[in-house]
Biopython code that builds the backbone (N, CA, C, O; Angstrom):
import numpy as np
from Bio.PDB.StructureBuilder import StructureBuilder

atoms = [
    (1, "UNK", "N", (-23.298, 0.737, -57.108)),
    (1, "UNK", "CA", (-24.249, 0.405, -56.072)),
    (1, "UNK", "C", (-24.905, 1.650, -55.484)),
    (1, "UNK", "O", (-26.107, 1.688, -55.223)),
    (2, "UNK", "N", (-24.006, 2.737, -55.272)),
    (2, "UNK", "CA", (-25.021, 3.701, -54.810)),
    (2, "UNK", "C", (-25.779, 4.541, -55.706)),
    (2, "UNK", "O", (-26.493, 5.404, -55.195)),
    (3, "UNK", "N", (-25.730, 4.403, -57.219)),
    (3, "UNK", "CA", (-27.038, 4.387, -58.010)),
    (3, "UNK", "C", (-28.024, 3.963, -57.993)),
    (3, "UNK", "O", (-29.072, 4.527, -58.307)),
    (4, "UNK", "N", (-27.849, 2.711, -57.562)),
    (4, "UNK", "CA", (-29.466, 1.763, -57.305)),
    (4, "UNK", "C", (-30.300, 2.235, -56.226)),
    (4, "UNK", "O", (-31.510, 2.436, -56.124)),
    (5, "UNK", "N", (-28.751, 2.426, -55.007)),
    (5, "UNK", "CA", (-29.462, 2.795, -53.913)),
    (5, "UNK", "C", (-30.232, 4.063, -54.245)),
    (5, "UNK", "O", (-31.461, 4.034, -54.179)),
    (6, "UNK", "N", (-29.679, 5.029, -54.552)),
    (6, "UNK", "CA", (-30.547, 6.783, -55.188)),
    (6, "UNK", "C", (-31.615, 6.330, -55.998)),
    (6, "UNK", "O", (-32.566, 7.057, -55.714)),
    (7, "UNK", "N", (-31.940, 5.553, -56.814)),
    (7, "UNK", "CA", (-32.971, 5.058, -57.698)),
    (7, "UNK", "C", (-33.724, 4.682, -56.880)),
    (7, "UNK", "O", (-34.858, 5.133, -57.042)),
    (8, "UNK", "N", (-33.538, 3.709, -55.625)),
    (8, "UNK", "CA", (-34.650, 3.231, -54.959)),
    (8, "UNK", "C", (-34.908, 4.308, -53.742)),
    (8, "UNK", "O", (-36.113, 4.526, -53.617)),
    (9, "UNK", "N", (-34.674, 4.516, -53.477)),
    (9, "UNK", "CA", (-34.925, 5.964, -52.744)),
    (9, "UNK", "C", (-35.684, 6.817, -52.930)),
    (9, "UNK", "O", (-36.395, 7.415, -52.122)),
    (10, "UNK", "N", (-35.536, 6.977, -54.489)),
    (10, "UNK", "CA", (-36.349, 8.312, -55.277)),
    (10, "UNK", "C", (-37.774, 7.202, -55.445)),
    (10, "UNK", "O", (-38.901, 7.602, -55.156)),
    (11, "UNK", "N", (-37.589, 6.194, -55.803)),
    (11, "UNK", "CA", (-38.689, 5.217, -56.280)),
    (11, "UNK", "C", (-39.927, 4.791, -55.173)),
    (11, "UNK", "O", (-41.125, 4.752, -55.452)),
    (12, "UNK", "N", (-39.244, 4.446, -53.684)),
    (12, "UNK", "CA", (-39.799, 4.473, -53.157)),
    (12, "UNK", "C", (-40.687, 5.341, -52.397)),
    (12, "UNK", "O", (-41.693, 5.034, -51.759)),
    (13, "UNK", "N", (-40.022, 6.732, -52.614)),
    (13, "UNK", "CA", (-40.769, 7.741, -52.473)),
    (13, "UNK", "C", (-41.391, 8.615, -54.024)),
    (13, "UNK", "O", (-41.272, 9.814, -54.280)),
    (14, "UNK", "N", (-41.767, 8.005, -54.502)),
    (14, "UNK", "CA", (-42.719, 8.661, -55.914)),
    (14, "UNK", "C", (-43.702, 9.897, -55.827)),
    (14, "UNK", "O", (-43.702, 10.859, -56.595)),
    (15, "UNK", "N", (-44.431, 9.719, -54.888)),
    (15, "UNK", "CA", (-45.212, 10.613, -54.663)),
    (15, "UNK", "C", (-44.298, 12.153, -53.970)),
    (15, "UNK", "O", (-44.526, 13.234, -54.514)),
    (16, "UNK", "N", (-43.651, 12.108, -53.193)),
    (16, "UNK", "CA", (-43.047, 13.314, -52.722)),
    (16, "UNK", "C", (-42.012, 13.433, -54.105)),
    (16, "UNK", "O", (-41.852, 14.613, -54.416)),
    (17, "UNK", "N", (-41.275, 12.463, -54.999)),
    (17, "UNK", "CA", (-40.753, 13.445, -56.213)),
    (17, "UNK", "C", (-41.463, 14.324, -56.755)),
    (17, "UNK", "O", (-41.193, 15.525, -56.726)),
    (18, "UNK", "N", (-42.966, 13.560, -57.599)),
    (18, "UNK", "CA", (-43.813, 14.010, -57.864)),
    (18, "UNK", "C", (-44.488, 15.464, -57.752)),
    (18, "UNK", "O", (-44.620, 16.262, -58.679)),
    (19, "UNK", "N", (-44.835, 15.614, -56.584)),
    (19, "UNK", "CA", (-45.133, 16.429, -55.741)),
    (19, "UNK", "C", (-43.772, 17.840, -55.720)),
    (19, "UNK", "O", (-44.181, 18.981, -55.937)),
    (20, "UNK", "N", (-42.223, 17.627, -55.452)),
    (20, "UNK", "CA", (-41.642, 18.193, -55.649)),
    (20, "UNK", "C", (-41.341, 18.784, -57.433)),
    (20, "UNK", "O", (-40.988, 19.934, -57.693)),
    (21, "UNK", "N", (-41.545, 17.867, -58.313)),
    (21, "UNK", "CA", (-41.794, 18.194, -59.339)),
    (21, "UNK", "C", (-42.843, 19.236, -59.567)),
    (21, "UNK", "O", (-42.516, 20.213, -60.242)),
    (22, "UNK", "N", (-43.553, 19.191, -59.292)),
    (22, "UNK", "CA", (-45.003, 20.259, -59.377)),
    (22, "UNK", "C", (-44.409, 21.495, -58.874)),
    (22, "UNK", "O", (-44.026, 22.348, -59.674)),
    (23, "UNK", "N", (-44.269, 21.712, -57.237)),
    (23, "UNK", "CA", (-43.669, 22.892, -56.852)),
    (23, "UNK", "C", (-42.415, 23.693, -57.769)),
    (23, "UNK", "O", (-42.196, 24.879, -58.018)),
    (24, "UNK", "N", (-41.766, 22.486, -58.104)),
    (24, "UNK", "CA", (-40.354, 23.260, -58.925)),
    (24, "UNK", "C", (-41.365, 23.872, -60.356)),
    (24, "UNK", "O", (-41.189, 24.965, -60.897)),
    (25, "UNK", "N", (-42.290, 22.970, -60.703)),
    (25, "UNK", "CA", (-42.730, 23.958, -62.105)),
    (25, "UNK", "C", (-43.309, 25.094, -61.879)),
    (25, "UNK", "O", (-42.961, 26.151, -62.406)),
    (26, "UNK", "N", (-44.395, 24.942, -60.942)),
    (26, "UNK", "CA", (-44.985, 26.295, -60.122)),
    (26, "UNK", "C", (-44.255, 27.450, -60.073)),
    (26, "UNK", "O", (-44.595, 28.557, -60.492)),
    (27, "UNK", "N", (-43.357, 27.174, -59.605)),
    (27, "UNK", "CA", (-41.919, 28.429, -59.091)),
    (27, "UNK", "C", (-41.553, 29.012, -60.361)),
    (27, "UNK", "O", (-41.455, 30.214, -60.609)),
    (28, "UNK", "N", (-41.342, 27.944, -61.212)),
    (28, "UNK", "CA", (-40.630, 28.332, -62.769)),
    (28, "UNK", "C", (-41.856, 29.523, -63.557)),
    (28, "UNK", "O", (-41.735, 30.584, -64.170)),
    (29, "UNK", "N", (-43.019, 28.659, -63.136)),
    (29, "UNK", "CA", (-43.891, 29.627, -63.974)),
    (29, "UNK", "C", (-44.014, 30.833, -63.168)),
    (29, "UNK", "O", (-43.759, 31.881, -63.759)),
    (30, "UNK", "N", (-44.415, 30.921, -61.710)),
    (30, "UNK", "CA", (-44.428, 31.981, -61.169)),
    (30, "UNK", "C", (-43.269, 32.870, -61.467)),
    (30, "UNK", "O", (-43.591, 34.035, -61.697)),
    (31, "UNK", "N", (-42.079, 32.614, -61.513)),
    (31, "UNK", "CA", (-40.795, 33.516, -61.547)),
    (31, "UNK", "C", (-41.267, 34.192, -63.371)),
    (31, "UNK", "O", (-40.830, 35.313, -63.632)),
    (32, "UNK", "N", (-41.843, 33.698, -64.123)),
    (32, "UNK", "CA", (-42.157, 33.922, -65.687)),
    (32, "UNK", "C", (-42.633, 35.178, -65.687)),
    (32, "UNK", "O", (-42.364, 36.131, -66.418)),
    (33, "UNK", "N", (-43.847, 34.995, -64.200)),
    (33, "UNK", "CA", (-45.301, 35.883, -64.616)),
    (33, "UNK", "C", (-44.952, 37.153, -63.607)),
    (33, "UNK", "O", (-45.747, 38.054, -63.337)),
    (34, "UNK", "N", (-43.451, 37.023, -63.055)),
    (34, "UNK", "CA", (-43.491, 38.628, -62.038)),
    (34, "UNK", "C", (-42.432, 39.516, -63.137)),
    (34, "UNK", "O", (-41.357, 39.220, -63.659)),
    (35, "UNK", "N", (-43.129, 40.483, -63.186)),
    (35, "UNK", "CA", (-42.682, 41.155, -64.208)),
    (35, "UNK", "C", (-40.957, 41.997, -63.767)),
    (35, "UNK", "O", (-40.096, 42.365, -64.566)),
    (36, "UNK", "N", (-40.940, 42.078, -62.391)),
    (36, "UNK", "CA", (-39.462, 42.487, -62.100)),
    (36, "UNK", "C", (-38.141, 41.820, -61.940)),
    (36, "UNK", "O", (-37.007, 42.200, -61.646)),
    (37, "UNK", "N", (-38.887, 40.311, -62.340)),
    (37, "UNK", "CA", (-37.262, 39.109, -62.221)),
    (37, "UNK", "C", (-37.168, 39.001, -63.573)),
    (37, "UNK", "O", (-36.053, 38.727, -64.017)),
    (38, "UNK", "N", (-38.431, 39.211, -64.644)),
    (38, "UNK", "CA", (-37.736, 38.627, -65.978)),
    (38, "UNK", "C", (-38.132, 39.808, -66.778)),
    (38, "UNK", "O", (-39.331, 40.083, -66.826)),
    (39, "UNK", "N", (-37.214, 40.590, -67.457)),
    (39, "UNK", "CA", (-37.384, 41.348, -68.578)),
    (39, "UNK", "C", (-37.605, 41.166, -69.659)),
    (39, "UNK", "O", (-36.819, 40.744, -70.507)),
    (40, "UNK", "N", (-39.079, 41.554, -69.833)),
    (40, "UNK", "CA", (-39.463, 41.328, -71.262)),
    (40, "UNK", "C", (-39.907, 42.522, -72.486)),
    (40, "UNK", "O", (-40.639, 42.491, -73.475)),
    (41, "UNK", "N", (-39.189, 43.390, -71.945)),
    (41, "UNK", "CA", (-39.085, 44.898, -73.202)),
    (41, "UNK", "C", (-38.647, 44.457, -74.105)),
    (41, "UNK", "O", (-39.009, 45.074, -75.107)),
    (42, "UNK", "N", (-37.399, 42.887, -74.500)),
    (42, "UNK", "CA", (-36.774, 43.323, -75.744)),
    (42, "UNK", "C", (-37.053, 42.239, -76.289)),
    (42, "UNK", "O", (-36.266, 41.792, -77.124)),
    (43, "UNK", "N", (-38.287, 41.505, -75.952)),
    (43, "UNK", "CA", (-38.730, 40.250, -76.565)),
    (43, "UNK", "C", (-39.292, 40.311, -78.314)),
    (43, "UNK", "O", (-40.117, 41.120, -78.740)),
    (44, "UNK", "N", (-38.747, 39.468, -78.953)),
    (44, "UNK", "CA", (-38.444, 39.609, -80.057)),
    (44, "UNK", "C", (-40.045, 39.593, -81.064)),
    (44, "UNK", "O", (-40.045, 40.066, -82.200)),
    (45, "UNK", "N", (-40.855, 39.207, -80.666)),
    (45, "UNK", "CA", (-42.345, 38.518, -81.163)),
    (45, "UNK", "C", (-43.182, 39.328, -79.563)),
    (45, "UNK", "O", (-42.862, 39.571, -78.400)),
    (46, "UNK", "N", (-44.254, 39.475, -80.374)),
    (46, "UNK", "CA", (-45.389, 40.178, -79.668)),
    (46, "UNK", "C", (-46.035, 39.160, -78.435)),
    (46, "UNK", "O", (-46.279, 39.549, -77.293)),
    (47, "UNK", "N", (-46.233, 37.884, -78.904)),
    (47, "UNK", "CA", (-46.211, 36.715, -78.242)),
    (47, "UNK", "C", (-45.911, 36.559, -76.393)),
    (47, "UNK", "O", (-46.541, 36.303, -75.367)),
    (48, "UNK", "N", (-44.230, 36.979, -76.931)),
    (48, "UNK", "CA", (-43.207, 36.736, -75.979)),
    (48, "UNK", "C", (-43.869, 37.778, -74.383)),
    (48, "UNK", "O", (-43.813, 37.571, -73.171)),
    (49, "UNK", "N", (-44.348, 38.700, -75.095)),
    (49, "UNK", "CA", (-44.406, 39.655, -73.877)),
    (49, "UNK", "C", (-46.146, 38.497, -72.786)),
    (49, "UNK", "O", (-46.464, 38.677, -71.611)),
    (50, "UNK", "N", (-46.534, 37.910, -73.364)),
    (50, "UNK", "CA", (-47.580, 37.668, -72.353)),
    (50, "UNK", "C", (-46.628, 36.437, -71.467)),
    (50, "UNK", "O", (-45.531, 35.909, -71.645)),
    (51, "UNK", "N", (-47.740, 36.326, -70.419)),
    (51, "UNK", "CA", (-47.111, 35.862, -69.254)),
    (51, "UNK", "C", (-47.004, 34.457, -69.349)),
    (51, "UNK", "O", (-47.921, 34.337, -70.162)),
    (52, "UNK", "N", (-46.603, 33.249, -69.161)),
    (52, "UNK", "CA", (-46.362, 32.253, -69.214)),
    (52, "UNK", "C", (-46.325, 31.455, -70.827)),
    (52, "UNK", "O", (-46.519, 30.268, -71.089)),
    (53, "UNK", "N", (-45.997, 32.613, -71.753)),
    (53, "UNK", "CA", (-45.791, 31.744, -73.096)),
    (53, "UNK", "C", (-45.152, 30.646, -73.231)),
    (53, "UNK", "O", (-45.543, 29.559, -73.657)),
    (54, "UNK", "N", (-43.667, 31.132, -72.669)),
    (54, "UNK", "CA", (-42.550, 29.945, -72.953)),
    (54, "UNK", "C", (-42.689, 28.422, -72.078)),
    (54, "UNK", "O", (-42.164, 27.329, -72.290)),
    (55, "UNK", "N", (-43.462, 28.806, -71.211)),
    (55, "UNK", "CA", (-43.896, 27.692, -70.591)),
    (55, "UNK", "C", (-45.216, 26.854, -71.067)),
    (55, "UNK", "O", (-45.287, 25.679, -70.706)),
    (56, "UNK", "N", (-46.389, 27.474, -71.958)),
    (56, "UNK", "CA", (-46.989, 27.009, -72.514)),
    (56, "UNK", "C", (-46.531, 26.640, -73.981)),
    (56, "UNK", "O", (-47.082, 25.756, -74.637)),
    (57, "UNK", "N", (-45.348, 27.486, -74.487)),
    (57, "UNK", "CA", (-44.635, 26.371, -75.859)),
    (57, "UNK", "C", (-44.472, 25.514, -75.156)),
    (57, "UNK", "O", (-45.386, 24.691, -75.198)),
    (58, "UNK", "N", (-43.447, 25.228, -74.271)),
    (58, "UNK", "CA", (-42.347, 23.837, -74.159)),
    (58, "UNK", "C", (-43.769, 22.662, -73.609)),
    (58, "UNK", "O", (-43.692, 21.442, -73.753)),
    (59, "UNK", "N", (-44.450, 23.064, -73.260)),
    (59, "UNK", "CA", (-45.695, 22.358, -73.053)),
    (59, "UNK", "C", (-46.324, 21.794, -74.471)),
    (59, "UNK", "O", (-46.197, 20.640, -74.878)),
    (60, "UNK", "N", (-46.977, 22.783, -75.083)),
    (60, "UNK", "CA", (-47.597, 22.153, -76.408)),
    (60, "UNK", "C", (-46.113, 21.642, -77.140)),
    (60, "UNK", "O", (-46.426, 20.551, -77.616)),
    (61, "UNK", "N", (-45.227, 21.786, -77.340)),
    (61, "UNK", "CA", (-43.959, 21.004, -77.971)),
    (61, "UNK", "C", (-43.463, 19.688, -77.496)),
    (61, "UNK", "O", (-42.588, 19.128, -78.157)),
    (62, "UNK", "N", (-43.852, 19.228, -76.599)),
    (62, "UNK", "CA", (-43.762, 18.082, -75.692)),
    (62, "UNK", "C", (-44.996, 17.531, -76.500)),
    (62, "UNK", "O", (-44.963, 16.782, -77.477)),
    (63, "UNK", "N", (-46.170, 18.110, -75.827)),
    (63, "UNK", "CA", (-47.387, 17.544, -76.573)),
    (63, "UNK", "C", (-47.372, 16.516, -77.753)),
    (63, "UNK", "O", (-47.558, 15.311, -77.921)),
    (64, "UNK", "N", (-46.833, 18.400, -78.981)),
    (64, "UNK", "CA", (-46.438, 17.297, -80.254)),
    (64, "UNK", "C", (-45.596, 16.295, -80.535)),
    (64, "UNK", "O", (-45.753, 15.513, -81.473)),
    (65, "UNK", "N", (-44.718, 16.279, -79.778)),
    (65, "UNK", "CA", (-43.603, 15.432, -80.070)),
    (65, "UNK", "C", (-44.545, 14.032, -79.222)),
    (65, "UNK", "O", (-44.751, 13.125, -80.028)),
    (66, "UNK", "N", (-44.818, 13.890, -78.540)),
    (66, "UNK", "CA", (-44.959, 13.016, -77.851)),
    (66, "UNK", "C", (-46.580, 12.433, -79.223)),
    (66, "UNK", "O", (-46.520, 11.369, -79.840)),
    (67, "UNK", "N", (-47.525, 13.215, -79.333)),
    (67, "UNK", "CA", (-48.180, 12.648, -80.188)),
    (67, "UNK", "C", (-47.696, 12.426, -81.552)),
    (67, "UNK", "O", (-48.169, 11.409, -82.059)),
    (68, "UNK", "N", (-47.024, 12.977, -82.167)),
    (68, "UNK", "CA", (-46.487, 12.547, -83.606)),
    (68, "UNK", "C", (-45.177, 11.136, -83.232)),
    (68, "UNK", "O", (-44.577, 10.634, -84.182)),
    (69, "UNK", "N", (-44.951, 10.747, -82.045)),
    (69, "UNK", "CA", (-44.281, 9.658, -82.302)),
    (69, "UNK", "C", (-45.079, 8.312, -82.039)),
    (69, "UNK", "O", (-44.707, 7.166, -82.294)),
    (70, "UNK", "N", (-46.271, 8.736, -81.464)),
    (70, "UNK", "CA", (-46.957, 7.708, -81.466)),
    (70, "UNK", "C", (-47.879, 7.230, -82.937)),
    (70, "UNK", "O", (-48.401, 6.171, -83.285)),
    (71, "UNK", "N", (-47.759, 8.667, -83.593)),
    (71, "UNK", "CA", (-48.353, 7.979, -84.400)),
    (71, "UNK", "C", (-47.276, 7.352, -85.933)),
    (71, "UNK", "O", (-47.631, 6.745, -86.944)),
    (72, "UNK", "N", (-46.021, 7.798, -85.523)),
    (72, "UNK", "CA", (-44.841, 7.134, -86.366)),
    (72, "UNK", "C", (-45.132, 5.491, -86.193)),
    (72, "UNK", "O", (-45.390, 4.544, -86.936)),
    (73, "UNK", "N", (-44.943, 5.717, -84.824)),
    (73, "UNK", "CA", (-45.002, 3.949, -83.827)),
    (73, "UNK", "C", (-46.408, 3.025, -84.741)),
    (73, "UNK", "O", (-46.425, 1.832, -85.045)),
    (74, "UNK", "N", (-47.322, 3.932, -84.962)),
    (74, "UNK", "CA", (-48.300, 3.014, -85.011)),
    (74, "UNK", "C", (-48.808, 3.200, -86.674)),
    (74, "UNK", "O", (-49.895, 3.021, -87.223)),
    (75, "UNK", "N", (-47.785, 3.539, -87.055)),
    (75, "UNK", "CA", (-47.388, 3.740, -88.879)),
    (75, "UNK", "C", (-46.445, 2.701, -89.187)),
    (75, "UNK", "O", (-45.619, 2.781, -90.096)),
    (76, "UNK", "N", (-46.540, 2.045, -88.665)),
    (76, "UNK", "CA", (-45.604, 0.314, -88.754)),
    (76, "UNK", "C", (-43.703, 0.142, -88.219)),
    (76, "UNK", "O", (-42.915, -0.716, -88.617)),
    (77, "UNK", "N", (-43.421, 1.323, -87.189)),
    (77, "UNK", "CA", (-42.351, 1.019, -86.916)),
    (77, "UNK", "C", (-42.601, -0.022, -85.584)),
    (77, "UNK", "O", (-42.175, -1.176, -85.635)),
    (78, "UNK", "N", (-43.189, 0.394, -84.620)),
    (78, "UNK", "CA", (-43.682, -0.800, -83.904)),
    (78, "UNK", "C", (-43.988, -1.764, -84.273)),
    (78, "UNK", "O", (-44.561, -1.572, -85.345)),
    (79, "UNK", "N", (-43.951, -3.311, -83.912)),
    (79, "UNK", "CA", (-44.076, -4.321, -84.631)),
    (79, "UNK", "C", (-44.886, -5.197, -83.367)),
    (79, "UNK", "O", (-44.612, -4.786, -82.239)),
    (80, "UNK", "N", (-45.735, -6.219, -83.433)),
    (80, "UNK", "CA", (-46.216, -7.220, -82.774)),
    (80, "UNK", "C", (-44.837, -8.179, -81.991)),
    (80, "UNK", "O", (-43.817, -8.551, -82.570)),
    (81, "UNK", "N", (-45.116, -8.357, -80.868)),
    (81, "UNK", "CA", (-44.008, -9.189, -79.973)),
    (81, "UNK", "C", (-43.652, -10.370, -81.010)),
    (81, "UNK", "O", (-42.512, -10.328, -81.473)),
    (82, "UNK", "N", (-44.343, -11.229, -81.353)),
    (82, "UNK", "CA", (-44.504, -12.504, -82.352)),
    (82, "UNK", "C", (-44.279, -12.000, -83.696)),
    (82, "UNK", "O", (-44.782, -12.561, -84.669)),
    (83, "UNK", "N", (-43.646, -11.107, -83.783)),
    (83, "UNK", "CA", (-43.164, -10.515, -84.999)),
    (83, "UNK", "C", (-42.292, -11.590, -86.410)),
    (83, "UNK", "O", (-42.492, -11.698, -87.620)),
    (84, "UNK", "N", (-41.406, -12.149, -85.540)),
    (84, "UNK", "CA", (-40.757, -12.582, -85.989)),
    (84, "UNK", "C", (-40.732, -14.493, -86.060)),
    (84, "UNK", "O", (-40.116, -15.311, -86.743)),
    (85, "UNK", "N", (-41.554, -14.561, -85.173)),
    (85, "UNK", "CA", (-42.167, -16.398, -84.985)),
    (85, "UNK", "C", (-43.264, -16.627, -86.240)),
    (85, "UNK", "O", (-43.944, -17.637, -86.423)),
    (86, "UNK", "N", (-43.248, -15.726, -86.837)),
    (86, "UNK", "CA", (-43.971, -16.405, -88.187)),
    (86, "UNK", "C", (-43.501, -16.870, -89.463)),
    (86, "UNK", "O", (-44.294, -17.336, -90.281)),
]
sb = StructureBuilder()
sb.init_structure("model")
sb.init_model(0)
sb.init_chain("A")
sb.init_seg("    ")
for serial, (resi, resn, name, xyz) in enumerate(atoms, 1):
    if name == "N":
        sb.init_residue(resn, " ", resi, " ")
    sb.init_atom(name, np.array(xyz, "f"), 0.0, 1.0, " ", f" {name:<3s}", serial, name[0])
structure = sb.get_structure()
């Protein structure tokens, strides 16, 4: 019961998760781009040294994943609701 209750809590307030979501990514990227919290001399790829890479992979990697399963889905693993009433 006090799962539901935390679920509706968070639910009914959507917009301030939301919103707290944003700030927490903000922070993440800001902490990326100050060059005295994260050391990047021994970064392995030339890449690595610019400022918000790893946050723009896990971004475009989401991306793909999220578009290549839609198009699995719509390569016939998804099926019509009435799929099976015929």
């Amino acid at each position: 019961m006090k799962l539901v209750r935390f679920i509706d809590f968070f639910r009914d307030r959507l917009k301030l998760v939301i919103r707290g979501c944003y700030v927490v990514l903000a922070l993440l990227v800001l902490i990326d781009a100050l060059p005295f919290l994260v050391d990047k001399q021994h970064a392995h790829t030339s890449a690595e040294k610019f400022p918000f890479f790893w946050a723009a992979f896990g971004f475009l990697g989401c991306v793909l994943i999220i578009l290549a399963s839609k198009a699995f889905g719509k390569a016939g693993i998804m099926k019509r609701e009435d799929y099976y009433d015929e």
